[in-house]
C-alpha positions as CSV (number, residue, x, y, z in Angstrom):
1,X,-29.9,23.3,-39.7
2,X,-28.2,25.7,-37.3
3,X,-27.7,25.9,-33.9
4,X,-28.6,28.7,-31.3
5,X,-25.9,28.4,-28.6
6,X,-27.2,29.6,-25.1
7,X,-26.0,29.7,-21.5
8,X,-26.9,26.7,-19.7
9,X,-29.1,28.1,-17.1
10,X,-29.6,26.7,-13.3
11,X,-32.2,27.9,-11.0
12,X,-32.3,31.2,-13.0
13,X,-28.6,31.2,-13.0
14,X,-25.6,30.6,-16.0
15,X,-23.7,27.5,-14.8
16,X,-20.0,29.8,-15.0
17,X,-21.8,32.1,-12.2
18,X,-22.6,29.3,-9.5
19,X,-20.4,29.1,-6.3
20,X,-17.6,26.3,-7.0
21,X,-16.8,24.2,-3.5
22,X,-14.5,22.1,-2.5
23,X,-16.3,19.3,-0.7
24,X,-20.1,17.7,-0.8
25,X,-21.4,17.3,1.9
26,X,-25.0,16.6,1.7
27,X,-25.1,18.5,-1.4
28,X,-25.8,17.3,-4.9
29,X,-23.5,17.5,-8.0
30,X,-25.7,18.6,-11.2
31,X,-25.1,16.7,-14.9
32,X,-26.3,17.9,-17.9
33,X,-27.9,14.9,-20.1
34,X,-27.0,14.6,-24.0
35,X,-30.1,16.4,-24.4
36,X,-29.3,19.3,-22.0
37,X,-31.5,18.5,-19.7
38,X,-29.8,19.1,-15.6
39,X,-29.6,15.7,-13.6
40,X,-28.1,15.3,-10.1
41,X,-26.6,12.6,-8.3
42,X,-25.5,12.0,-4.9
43,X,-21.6,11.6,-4.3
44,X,-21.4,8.4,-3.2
45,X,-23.9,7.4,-6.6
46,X,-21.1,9.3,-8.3
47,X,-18.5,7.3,-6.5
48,X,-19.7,3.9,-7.2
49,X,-20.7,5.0,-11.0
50,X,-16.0,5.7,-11.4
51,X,-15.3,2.9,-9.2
52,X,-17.6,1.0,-11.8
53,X,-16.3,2.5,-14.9
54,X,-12.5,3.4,-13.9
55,X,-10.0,-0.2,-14.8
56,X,-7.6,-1.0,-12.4
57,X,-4.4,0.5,-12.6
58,X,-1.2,-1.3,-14.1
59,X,2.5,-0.3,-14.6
60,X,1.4,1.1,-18.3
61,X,-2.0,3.0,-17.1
62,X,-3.5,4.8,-14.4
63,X,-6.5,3.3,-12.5
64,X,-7.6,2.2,-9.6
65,X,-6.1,-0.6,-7.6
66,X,-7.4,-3.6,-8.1
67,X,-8.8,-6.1,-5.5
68,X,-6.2,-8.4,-3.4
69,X,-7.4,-11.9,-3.6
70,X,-6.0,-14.0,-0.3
71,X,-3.0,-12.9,1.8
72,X,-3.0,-9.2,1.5
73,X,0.7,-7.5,1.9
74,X,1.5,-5.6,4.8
75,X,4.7,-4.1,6.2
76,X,5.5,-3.6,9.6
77,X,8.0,-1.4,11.2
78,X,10.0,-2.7,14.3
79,X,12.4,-0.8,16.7
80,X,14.1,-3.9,18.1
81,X,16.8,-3.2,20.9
82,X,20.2,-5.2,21.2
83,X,19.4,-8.9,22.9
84,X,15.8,-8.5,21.9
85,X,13.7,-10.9,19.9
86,X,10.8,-10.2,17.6
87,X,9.1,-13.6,16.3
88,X,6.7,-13.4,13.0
89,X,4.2,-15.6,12.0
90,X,4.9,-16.2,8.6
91,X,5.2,-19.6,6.4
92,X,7.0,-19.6,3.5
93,X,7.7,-17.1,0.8
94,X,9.4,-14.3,0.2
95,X,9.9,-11.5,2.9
96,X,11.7,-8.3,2.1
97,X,13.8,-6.5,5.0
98,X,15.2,-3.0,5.1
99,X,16.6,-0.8,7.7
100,X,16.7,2.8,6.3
101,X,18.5,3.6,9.9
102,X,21.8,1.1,8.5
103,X,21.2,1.6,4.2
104,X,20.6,-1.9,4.2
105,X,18.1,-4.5,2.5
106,X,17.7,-7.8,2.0
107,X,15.6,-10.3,0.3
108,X,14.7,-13.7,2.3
109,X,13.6,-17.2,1.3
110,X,11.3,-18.9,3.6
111,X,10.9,-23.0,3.8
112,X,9.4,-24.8,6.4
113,X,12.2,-25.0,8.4
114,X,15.1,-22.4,7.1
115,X,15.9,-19.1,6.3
116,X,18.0,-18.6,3.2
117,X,19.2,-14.8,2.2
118,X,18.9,-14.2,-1.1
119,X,20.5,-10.9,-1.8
120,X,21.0,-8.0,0.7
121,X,22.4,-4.7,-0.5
122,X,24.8,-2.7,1.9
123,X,26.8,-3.7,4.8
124,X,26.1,-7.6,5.5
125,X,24.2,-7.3,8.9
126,X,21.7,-10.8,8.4
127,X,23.1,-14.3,10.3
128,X,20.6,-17.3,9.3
129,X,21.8,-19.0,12.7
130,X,20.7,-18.3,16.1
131,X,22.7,-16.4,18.9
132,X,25.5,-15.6,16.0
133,X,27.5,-12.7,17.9
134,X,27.5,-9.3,16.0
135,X,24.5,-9.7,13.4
136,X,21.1,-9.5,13.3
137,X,19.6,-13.3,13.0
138,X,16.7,-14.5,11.1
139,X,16.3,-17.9,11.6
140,X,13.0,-20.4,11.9
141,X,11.7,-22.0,15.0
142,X,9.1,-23.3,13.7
143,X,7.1,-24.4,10.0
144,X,5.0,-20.9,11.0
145,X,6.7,-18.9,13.2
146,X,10.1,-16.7,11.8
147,X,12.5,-15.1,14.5
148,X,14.6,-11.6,14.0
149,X,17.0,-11.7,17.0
150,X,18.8,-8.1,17.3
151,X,23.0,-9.6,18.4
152,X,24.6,-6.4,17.4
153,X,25.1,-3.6,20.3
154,X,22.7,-1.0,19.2
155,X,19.0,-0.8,18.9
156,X,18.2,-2.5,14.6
157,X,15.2,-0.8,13.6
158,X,13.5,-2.3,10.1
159,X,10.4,-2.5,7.9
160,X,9.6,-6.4,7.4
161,X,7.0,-7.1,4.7
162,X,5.9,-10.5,2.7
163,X,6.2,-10.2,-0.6
């Protein structure tokens, strides 16, 4: 058996002579069926039928990304002048600090009542005691609240984010 190949034809017209957009609006966007037969489907049908059908993406793959179960991650940028305070509520865990403005990051450790640094890269800046002349202190003042005090003579300005 052979096979007659013809233009697709929409409304009269072959499919490669159509006007091609950029957007939808309220428009539809035609399918053809295994059978050949046109369908349409709105774009937020179209949406949900990826969303449905695309995994969630990994470090091997592409995707989309998957759904944050609990404490989502945020990060927060601060422009904290010298003798100025900035107090976090955050528990325990691990918080990650970095000042593109001094080439510096830092890795903390959070417990209910301390601060521990676990690795910062570049000049030291970080003090884990309050009021410590010359440095930028992190300390804990309470199980849920984390302090960044700003002891150095310039304005220290940092993205803080839990990790």
């Amino acid at each position: 058996m052979q096979y007659k190949e013809c233009p697709l034809k929409l409304n009269g017209m072959k499919l490669n002579e159509v006007t091609q957009t950029t957007t939808i609006n309220n428009e539809f966007i035609t399918l053809i069926d295994m059978n050949g037969n046109p369908l349409k489907i709105s774009k937020s049908d179209l949406a949900e039928v990826i969303r449905t059908n695309m995994p969630n993406a990994t470090s091997q793959k592409n995707g989309l990304m998957p759904i944050i179960i609990g404490k989502s991650p945020f990060q927060i940028y601060i422009a904290l002048n010298k003798g100025l305070e900035k107090d976090f509520e955050f528990n325990y865990g691990l918080v990650s600090l970095y000042s593109i403005q001094k080439g510096y990051s830092s890795i903390l450790l959070l417990g209910s009542s301390m601060v521990n640094i676990v690795s910062e890269i570049g000049s030291p800046v970080l003090s884990t005691v309050k009021d410590t002349a010359n440095k930028i202190n992190i300390y804990k003042e309470a199980e849920s609240k984390l302090i960044v005090q700003n002891n150095t003579n310039d304005q220290f300005r940092f993205y803080i984010s839990v990790l």
